[in-house]
C-alpha positions as a printed Julia matrix, in Angstrom:
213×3 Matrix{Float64}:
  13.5   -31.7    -5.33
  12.59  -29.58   -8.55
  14.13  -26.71   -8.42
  11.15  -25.05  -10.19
   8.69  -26.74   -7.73
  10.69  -25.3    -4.96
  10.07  -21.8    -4.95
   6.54  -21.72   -4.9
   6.33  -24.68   -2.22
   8.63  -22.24   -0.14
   6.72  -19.1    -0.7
   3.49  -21.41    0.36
   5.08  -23.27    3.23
   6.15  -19.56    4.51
   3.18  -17.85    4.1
   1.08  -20.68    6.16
   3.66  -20.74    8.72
   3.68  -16.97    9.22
  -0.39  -16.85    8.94
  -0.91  -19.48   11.49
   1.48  -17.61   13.89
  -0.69  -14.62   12.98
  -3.97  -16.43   13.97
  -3.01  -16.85   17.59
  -0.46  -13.33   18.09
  -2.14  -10.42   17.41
   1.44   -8.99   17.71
   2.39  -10.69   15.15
  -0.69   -9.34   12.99
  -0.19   -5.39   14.45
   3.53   -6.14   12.99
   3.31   -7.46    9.45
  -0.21   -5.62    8.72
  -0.07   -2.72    5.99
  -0.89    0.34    7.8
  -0.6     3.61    6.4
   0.28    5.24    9.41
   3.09    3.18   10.2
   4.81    3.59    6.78
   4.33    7.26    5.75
   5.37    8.28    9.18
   7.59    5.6    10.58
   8.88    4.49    7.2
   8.37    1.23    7.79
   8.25    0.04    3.59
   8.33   -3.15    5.35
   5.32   -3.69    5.71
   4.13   -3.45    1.72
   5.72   -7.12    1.44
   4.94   -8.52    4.9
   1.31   -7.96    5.12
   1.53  -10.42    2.57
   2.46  -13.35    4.6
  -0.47  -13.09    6.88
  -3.88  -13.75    6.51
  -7.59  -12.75    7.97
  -8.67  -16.57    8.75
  -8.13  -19.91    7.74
 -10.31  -19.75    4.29
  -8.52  -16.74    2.94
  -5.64  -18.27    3.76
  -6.86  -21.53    1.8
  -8.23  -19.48   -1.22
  -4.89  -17.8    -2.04
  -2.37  -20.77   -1.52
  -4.63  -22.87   -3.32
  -5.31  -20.39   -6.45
  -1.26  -19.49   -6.06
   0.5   -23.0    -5.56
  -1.64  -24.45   -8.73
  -0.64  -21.91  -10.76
   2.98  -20.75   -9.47
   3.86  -24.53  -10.41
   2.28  -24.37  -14.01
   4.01  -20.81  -14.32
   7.51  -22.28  -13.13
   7.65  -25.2   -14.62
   6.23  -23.34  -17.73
   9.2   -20.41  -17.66
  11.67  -22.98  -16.82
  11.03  -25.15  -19.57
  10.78  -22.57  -21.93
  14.35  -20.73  -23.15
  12.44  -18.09  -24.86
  10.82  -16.92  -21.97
  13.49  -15.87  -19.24
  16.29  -18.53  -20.26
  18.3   -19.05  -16.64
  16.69  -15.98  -15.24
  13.87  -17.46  -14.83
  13.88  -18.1   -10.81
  14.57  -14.01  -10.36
  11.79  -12.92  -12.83
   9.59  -15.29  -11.0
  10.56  -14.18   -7.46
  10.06  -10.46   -8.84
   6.77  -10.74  -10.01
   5.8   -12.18   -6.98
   6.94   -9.55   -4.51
   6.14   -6.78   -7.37
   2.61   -7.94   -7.1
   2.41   -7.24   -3.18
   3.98   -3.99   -3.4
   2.3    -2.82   -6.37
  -1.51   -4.03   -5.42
  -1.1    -1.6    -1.89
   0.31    1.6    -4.1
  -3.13    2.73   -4.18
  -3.98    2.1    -0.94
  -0.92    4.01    0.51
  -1.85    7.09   -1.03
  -5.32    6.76   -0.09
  -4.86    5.42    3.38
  -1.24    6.9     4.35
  -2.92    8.91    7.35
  -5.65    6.63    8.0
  -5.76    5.48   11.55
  -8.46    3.16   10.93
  -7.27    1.79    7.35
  -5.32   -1.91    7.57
  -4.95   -5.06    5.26
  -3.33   -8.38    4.66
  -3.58  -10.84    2.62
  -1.46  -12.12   -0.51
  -3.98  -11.13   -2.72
  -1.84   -8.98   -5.22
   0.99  -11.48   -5.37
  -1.68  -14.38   -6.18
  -3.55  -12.46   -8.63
   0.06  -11.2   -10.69
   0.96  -14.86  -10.68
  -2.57  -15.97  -11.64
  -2.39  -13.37  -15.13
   0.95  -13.83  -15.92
   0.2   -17.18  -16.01
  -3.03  -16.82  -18.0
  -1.09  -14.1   -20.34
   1.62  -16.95  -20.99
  -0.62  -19.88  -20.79
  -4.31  -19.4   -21.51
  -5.71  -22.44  -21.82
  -3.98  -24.9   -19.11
  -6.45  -26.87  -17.58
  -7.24  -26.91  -13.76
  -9.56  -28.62  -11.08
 -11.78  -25.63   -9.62
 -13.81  -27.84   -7.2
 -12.95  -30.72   -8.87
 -14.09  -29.41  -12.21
 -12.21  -29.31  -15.21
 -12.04  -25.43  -16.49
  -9.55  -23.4   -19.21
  -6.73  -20.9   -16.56
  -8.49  -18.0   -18.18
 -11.85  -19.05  -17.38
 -10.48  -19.7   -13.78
  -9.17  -16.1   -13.8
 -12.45  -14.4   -14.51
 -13.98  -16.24  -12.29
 -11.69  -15.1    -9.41
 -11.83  -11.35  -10.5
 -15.83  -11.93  -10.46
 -15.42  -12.97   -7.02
 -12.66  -10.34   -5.9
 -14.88   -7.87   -7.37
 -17.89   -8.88   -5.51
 -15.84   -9.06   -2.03
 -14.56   -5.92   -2.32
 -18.05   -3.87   -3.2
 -19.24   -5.62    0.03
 -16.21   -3.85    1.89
 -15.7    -4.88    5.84
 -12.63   -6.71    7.2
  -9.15   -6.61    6.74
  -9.05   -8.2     3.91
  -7.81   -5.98    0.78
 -10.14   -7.34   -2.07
  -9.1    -4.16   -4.38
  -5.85   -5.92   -4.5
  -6.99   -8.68   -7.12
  -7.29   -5.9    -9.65
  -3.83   -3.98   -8.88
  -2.29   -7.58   -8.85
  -3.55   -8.86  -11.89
  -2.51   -5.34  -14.05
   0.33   -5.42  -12.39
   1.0    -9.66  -13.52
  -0.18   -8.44  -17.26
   2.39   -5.99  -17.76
   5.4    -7.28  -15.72
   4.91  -10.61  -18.47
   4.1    -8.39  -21.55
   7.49   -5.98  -20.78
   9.66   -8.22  -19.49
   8.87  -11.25  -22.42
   8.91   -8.54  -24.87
  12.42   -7.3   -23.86
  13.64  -11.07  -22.8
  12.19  -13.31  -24.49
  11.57  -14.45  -28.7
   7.99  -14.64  -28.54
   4.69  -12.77  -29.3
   2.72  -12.65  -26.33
  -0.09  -11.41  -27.43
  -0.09  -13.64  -30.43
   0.48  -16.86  -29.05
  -2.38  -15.57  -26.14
  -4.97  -15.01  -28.81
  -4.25  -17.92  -31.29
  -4.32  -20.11  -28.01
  -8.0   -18.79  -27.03
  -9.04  -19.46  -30.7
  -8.01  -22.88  -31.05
């Protein structure tokens, strides 16, 4: 197996596996869920990656491994391909922005919801959406099936931030749509800083000439 194919079919496989266990244990859910409680006064950091791996029902669950496995393989294979980017460190800057995104996208929430006994979410949103822009930052206009039509990754990507957007001014459920946004800034500038100091290319360049054309 491709090495770069690997690590997002593990992250996937993993999440599912964990989810499904999720859907029929509420233990397991009252264990991975972020919880402000539970971290500020337990110190259980834990929980900033592992509400990650669990999901609210079956078509979040769908929504993020689909929107992450189609673009964590163009983003891998992409990175991998490409010397410029991350050379052979390419697997640990990938891995990094991944978990970055979770812990990044529930910041906010912490400091917001740290001694809120009625405050939870899960959900891989922030991972999916940092993987989603760094891929769009690197590789604007790859083309993928959104319902079986053909669209441009950065069209995709506003399209998903329309709907995260939307979600999360409805509010209700566990589900942390604010995420998407904190994800997403967090995918920009991981790429931008970590291309810029790593890599031999103009991000920014390459992302504008490529929208152009």
């Amino acid at each position: 197996m491709d090495f770069t194919f690997s690590i997002t079919l593990v992250i996937t496989a993993i999440t599912v596996i964990v989810s499904l266990l999720g859907f029929n244990s509420q233990k397991v859910i009252e264990d991975l869920i972020f919880y402000g409680p539970a971290i500020s006064k337990r110190n259980q950091y834990y929980r900033f990656i592992t509400c990650g791996f669990i999901h609210a029902d079956f078509m979040h669950l769908a929504f993020n491994m689909l929107a992450f496995y189609t673009f964590g393989i163009g983003l891998e294979k992409g990175l991998f391909a490409n010397p410029d980017i991350f050379g052979n460190e390419a697997p640990f800057y990938f891995i990094m922005l991944y978990i970055g995104g979770l812990i990044i996208s529930s910041v906010p929430d912490y400091f917001k919801h740290k001694d809120d006994y009625h405050f939870r979410s899960l959900g891989a949103s922030g991972a999916v959406s940092a993987i989603i822009f760094s891929c769009i930052v690197l590789y604007p206009t790859m083309q993928i099936s959104f319902f079986f039509i053909p669209i441009r990754g950065w069209i995709f990507g506003l399209i998903y931030l329309g709907i995260s957007a939307y979600l999360n001014k409805q509010g209700g459920g566990n589900i942390n749509h604010g995420a998407h946004l904190w994800g997403a800034i967090f995918g920009i500038a991981y790429t931008l800083l970590f291309v810029s100091l790593k890599g031999e290319i103009n991000v920014l360049q390459n992302f504008i000439t490529a929208i152009r054309g």
